[in-house]
N, C-alpha and C positions, 0 to 999 in steps of 0.2 A: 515444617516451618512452625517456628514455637512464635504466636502472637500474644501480649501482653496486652491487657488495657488496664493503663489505671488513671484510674477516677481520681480527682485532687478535687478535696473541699476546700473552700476559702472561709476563712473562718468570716462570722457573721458581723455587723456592727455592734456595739454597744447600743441600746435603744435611745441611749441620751445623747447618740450625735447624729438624731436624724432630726431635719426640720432648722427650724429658726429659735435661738434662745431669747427669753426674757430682754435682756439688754440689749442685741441686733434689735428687739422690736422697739424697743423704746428709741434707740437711736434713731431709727428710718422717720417714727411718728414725728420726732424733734424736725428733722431736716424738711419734712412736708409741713408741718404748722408753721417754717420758718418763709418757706415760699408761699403760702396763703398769708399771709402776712405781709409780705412784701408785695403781692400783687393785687390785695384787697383795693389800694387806691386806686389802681387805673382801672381795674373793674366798674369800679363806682363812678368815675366820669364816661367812660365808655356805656354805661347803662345809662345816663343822666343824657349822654348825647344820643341816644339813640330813639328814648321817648322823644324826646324834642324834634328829632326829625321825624319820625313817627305822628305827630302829631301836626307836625308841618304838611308833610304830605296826604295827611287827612282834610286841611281846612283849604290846600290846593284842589284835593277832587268835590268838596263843595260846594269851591265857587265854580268849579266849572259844573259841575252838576245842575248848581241853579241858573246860573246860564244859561243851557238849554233845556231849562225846564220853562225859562220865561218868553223864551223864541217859541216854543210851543205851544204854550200856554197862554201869546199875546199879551205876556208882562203877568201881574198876580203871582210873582211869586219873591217870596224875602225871604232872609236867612236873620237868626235871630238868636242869643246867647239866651244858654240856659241857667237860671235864676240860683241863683245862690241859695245854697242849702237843699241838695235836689241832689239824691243818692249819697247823701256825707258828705258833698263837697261844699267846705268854706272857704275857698280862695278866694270866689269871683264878688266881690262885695259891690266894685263901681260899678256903672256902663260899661266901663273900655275893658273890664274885666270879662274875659270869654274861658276861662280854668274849668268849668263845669263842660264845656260844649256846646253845643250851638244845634238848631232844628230849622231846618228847610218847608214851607210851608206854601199850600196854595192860598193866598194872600184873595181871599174875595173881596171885603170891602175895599181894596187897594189903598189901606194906609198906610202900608208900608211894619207893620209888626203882627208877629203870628198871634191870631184871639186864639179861645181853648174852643171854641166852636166852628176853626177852619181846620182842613186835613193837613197832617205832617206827610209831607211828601220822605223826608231822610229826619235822621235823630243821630247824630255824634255826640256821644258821651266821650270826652277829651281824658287820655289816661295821668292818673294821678303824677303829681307831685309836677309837671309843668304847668306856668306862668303864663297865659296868654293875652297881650295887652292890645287892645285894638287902636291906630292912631288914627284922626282925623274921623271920629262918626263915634256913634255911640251903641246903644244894645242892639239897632237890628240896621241889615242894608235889602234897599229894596231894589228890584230891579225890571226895568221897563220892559217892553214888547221885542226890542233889541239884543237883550240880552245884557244889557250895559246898566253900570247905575245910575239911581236916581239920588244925587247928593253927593257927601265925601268918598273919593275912591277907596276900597278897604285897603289897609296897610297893618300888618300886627308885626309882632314881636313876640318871639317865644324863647323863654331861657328857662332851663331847670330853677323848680321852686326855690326861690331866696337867694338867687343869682342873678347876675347885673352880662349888659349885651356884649361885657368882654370875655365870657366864658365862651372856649372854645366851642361847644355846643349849640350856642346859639343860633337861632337862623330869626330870617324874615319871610313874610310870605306878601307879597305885592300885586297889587290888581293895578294896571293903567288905564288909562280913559277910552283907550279902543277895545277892553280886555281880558289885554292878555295876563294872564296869571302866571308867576313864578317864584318861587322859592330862593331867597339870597344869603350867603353865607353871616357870621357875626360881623366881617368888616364890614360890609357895606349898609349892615340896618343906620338909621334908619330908611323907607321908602319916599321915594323921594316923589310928592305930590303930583299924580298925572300922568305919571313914567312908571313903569315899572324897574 
């Protein structure tokens, strides 16, 4: 039995049709800078909404924090915005302005604002570029042996920096007179005195 093998070469490519040419690459690059482009806006609200509630849910663990920091503590304890110009931050120029953050403090003399010679119990530094407006009180809330305040209930407002409480973003963060703390979406800022 006569058996034959044969071998078939296939002949090779040319080296210049392997891979991706010049133009295919410029085209692909065009069609992706074309989609970062188109989805840069909603990134940027969606990062804007995100600090903002990020930052809500920071001045909700807080106030509950000082809460039962002053059940335990038989009161002596305030929470208190940090001062304008204090890490680069120029937002918070007023009282009602809390944009830098705010410090939780065992309040010894009990007058209700942190000295630099009582202990910081917490330190939030507030992340940049949101607006934190406090309604009804001013730079510090103090809070009694109850755990409750002593004066205006806190009520703020937070919207991404140079934006107004229609920005979908928005929220509010609300303390009532028995309280309770909660966080409320843009429609229903502002809080409504006493309630949360």
């Amino acid at each position: 039995m006569l058996h034959t093998s044969y071998i078939t070469h296939l002949p090779l490519r040319p080296a210049a049709m392997h891979g991706f040419s010049a133009v295919e690459w410029m085209v692909v690059a065009a069609i992706v800078a074309l989609l970062a482009l188109l989805a840069a806006p909603r990134f940027t609200s969606m990062i804007e909404s995100w600090r903002v509630q990020q930052t809500a849910k920071l001045l909700q663990s807080t106030l509950s924090y000082a809460r039962s920091e002053a059940i335990k503590r038989g009161g002596q304890v305030s929470i208190q915005k940090i001062a304008n110009h204090t890490h680069g931050c120029t937002s918070a120029s007023g009282n009602r302005d809390w944009d830098c953050g705010w410090i939780v403090c065992h309040d010894l003399d009990n007058d209700g604002a942190c000295n630099a010679d009582e202990p910081v119990l917490q330190r939030v530094d507030a992340p940049a570029r949101v607006q934190v407006t406090r309604h009804g009180g001013g730079a510090s809330i103090k809070f009694n042996r109850w755990g409750l305040v002593n004066g205006a209930w806190p009520g703020f407002t937070l919207v991404p920096l140079g934006k107004n409480t229609s920005h979908p973003g928005a929220h509010g963060v609300c303390m009532g007179s028995g309280g309770r703390i909660r966080v409320i979406p843009h429609e229903s800022i502002p809080c409504t005195a006493g309630r949360p």
